[in-house]
N, C-alpha and C positions, 0 to 999 in steps of 0.2 A: 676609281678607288679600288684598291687589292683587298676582297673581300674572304680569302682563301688563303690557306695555310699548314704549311706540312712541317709536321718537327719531330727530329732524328733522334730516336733511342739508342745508343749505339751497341748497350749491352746485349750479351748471351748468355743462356747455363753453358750450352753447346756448338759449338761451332759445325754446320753443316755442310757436306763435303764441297758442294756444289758453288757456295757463295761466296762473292767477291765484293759485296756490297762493304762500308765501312763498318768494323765491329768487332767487337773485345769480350773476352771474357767477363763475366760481370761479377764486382766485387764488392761490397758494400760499401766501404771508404769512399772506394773513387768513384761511387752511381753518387754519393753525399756531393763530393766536391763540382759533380758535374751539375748537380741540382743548382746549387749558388751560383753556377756559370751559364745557366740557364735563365736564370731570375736576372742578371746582367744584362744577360742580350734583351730580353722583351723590356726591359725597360732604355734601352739604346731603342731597338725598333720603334718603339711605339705604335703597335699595330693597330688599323681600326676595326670598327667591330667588322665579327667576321659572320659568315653565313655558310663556311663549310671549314673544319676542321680536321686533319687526319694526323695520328702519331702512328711514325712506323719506323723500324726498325734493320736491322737489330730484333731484338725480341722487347718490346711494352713491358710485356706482363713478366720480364723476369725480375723487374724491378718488385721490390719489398715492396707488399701494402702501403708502408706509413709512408715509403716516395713517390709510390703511386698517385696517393693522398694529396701529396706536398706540388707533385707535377701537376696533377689537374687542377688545384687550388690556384697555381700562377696564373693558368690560363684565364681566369673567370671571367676578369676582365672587358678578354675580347670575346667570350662565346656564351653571353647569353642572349644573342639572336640567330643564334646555332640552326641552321636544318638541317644539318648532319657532321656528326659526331662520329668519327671511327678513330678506333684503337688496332691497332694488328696485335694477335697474341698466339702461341702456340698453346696445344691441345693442354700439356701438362704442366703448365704453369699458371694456368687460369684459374684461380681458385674462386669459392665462392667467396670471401671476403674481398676481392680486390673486385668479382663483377658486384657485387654492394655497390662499392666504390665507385665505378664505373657509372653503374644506374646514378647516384646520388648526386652525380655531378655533373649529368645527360646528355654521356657517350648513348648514342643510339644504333649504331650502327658496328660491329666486332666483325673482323678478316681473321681467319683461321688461317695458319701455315699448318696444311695437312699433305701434301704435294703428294700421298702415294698410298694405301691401304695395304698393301702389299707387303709383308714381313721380310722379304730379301732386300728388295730395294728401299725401305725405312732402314734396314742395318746399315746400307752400303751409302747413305745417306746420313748417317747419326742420328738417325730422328727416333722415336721412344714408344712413341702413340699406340696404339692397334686400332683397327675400325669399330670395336667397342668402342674406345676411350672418346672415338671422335663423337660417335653418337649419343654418349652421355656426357660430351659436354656442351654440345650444342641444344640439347633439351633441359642444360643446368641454366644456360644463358638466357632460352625461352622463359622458365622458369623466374628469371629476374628481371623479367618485364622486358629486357631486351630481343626486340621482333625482326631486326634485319641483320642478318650474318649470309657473311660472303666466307668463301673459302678460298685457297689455293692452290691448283694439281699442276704437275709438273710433266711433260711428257717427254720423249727421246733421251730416258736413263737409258744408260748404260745395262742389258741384259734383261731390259724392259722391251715384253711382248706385246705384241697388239690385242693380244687375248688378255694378258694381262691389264692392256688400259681401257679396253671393254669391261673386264668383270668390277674394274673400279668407277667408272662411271655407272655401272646400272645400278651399283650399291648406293652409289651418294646421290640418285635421281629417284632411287624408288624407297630406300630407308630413310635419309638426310631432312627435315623442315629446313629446308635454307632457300635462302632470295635469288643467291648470286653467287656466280661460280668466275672465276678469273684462270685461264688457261697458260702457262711458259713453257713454250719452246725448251728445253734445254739449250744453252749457251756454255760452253767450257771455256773458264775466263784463266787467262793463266798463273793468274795468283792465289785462285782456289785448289783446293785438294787435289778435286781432280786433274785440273789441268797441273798440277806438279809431277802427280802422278803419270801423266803423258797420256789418263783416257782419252781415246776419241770417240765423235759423234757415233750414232746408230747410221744407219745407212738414210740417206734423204727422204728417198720415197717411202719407207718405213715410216717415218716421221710424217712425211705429208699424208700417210694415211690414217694415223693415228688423229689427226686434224680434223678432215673430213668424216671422221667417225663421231669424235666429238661434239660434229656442226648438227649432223643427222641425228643425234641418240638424243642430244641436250632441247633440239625444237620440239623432238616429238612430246618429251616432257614437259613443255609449255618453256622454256627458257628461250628467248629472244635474243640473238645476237645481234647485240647493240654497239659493238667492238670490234677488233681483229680478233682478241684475245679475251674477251668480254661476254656474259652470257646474263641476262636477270629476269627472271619473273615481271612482269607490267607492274611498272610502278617503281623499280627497285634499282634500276641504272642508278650508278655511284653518281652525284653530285659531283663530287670532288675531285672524282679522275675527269669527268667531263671539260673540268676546269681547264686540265693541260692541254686534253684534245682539242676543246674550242681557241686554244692559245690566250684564254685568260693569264692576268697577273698573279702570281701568289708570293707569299712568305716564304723565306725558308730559315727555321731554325733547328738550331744547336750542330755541334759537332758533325763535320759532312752533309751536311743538307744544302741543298739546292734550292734557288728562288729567280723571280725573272721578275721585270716590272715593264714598260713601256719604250726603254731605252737598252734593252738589253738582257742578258743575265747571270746569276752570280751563284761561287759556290762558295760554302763556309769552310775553313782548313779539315783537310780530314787527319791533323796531328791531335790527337787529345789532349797530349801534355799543351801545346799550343794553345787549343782550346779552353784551358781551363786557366792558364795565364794570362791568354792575351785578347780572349774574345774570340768572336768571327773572326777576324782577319781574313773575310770574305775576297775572292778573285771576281773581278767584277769583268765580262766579256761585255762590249759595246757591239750591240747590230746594227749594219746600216740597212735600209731600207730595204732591200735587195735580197736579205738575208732573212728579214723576217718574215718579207713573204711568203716567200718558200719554205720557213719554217711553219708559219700556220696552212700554207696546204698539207706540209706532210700530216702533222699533228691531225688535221679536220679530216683528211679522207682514209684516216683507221676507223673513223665512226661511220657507221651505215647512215646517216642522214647527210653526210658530210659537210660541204664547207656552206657558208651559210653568204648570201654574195652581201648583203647588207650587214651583216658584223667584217667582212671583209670591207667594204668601202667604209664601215664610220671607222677601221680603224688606219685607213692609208688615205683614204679621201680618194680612192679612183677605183672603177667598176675591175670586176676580177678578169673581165673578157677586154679592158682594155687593156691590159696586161700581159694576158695569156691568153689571148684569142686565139692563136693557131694550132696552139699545144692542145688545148682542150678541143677544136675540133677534130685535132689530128685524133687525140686518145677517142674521143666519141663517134667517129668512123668507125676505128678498131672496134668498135664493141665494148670498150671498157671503160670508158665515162659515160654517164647521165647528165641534161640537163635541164633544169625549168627556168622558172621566174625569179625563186626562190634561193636555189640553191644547187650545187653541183657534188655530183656523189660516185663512187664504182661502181659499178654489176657486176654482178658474182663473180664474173671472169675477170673485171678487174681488180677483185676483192684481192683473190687468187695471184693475184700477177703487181700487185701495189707498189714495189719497189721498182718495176719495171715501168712505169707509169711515170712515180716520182722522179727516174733518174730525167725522163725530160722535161719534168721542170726543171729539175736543178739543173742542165746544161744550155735553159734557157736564158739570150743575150734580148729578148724584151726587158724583162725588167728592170726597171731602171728606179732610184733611190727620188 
C-alpha cells in the first residue's frame, strides 16, 4: 500500500535563475482555479492514509494564507497518521500567520530554499534573503512549535568561491538550529536562465572540492551523511526522501508532479491550462522487471546504508546476488562495494565513484524480468 505522497505547488513571487523545475509566476485567480483542480484529483486518487507527506514546489508558502489554509484542509483526509509533514518555503514568504497554519494542521517538518548567504550570488540568483533574514526565520519557525527544518544550499554557482562556500557553511553550522541540511550540485538545465544565457559549469574539480569540504566541515558539526546529497543531525533523516531512495511507492499530485506505484511510473501534464481542464492527464511509463531493478539499486546506493537484500527479494521474489552476483563481486574486489547478510552499500571510494559503479549494473545482461 502507497503510504507516501508528494504534491506540486507550481507557483512563484520569483523566478530563480537557476530552475527548470515546473513553475509560474503566482497569481491569485489562477493559485484559486488550481485549488478546485487539486480537490479534483484527490478525489480521482483516492489516497490511503499516508505516513509521510511533502508539498513542494515551486514556492508552498507563496501561496496566500486563506489557500494555504484551503490546501492543507484537503489534505486531512489522508494525513492524520502523518509522521512527517513537510512543506518547502522560501525565507521571505514564510510569514507567521501561514506557519500558524502550518502548526494547526501538523506540518512538522519546513525545507528552506536558502541555496547561498552570500549577497552576489542571491543577486545573480533572484533570490532576496540575507543571512539575517534566514536566521530570523528559522527561530520564528522554532518559535511555532515547529522543531525540524532542513534547508537548501547550492554549490558550483557560477563566480562562487570555495572561500566563499566555506564561510557559508561555518555560518549555517555554527549560527543556524536546524536538523538538516540537503546539498545540489549545480546543474545548468537549458530552459532556465542560466542555461539561456549560455553560463557554464565552474571548473569540476572546484566543484568536487567544494563537496568534500562540505562532507568534512558538516561531520565535524555532528551532521551525518545519510545521502549523496543528504546531511541530518541523529534522528532527523527525511522519511520522505528515504521513501524514493528505498524505491518505495508514492503519490503524486497536481500540476507536474511525479508518482510511481508497483508497475511502473507516472507524470501529471506539466501544461497548467491542461491541468486545470482536464486533470492529471498523467503519462504513465510501464517497467519491466529489468528496469526496476536497476532502478532500486541506483535509488538504494545514494544512501550510506544502502540496498537492503530483503526489501529487495520481497519485492522481485529473487535474492539481489542471484541477480548480480558478478557485478557486485566484481565492484567489491574494486574497493567499492560492501557486503553483509543484510545489505549491500559503497565505501567512501565508491560513494565517490557511484555513477561509475551504476554504469555496470546498468550494462548488466543477468538480469532478467
Amino acid at each position: 500500500m502507497c503510504k507516501a505522497a508528494y504534491l506540486h505547488v507550481p507557483f512563484c513571487q520569483d523566478i530563480c535563475a537557476y530552475c527548470d523545475f515546473f513553475r509560474c509566476r503566482y497569481h491569485v485567480g489562477l493559485a484559486e482555479k488550481w485549488l478546485a483542480a487539486i480537490a479534483k484529483e484527490l478525489t480521482i486518487k483516492k489516497l490511503s492514509p499516508l505516513t509521510t507527506m511533502y508539498i513542494g514546489g515551486g514556492t508552498p508558502s507563496a501561496l496566500q494564507p486563506q489557500q494555504l489554509e484551503t490546501l492543507l484542509s484537503l489534505l486531512v483526509p489522508y494525513t492524520k497518521e502523518v509522521n512527517e509533514y513537510t512543506i518547502e518555503a522560501n525565507v521571505e514568504s514564510l510569514t507567521d500567520e501561514k506557519l500558524d497554519i502550518c502548526q494547526r494542521y501538523g506540518v512538522n517538518r519546513i525545507s528552506l530554499g536558502v541555496q547561498s548567504l552570500q549577497p552576489s550570488l542571491l543577486n545573480q540568483m533572484h533570490r532576496h534573503h540575507t543571512s539575517e533574514d534566514v536566521l530570523a526565520c528559522i527561530k520564528r519557525i522554532h518559535a511555532h512549535g515547529i522543531h525540524n527544518i532542513s534547508i537548501d544550499m547550492i554549490y558550483g554557482l557560477p563566480k562562487q568561491s570555495l572561500a566563499m562556500w566555506e564561510e557559508d557553511l561555518h555560518t549555517i553550522v555554527s549560527s543556524f538550529p536546524i536538523q538538516h541540511i540537503s546539498l545540489y550540485g549545480l546543474t545548468i538545465e537549458p530552459h532556465s536562465e542560466f542555461g539561456r544565457q549560455g553560463i557554464q559549469n565552474i571548473d569540476e574539480d572546484i566543484e568536487a572540492d567544494m563537496y568534500d569540504l562540505a562532507i568534512t566541515l558538516l561531520q565535524q558539526y555532528g551532521f551525518q551523511q545519510y545521502e549523496i546529497s543528504n546531511f541530518a543531525k541523529p534522528k532527523y533523516a527525511s522519511l520522505h526522501n528515504q521513501v524514493y531512495w528505498r524505491y518505495e511507492d508514492f503519490y503524486g499530485i497536481g500540476c507536474g508532479a511525479s508518482g510511481k506505484d508497483k508497475r511502473g511510473r507516472y507524470e501529471n501534464t506539466r501544461n497548467l491550462e491542461t491541468y486545470l481542464q482536464q486533470g492529471a492527464s498523467s503519462v504513465y511509463e510501464k517497467l519491466d522487471t529489468k528496469a526496476q531493478m536497476f532502478e532500486m539499486i541506483m535509488m538504494s546506493l545514494r544512501m550510506k546504508q544502502g540496498i537492503s537484500r530483503q526489501a529487495f527479494f520481497e519485492r522481485f521474489g529473487k535474492d539481489i546476488s542471484e541477480v548480480y552476483g558478478s557485478i557486485i563481486e566484481k565492484q567489491k574486489e574494486k574497493g567499492l562495494l560492501l557486503v553483509d547478510e543484510e545489505k549491500i552499500w559503497a565505501s567512501e571510494r565508491g560513494f565517490h565513484l557511484l555513477n561509475d559503479v551504476l554504469v555496470e549494473f546498468l550494462g548488466d545482461d543477468e538480469a532478467h524480468g
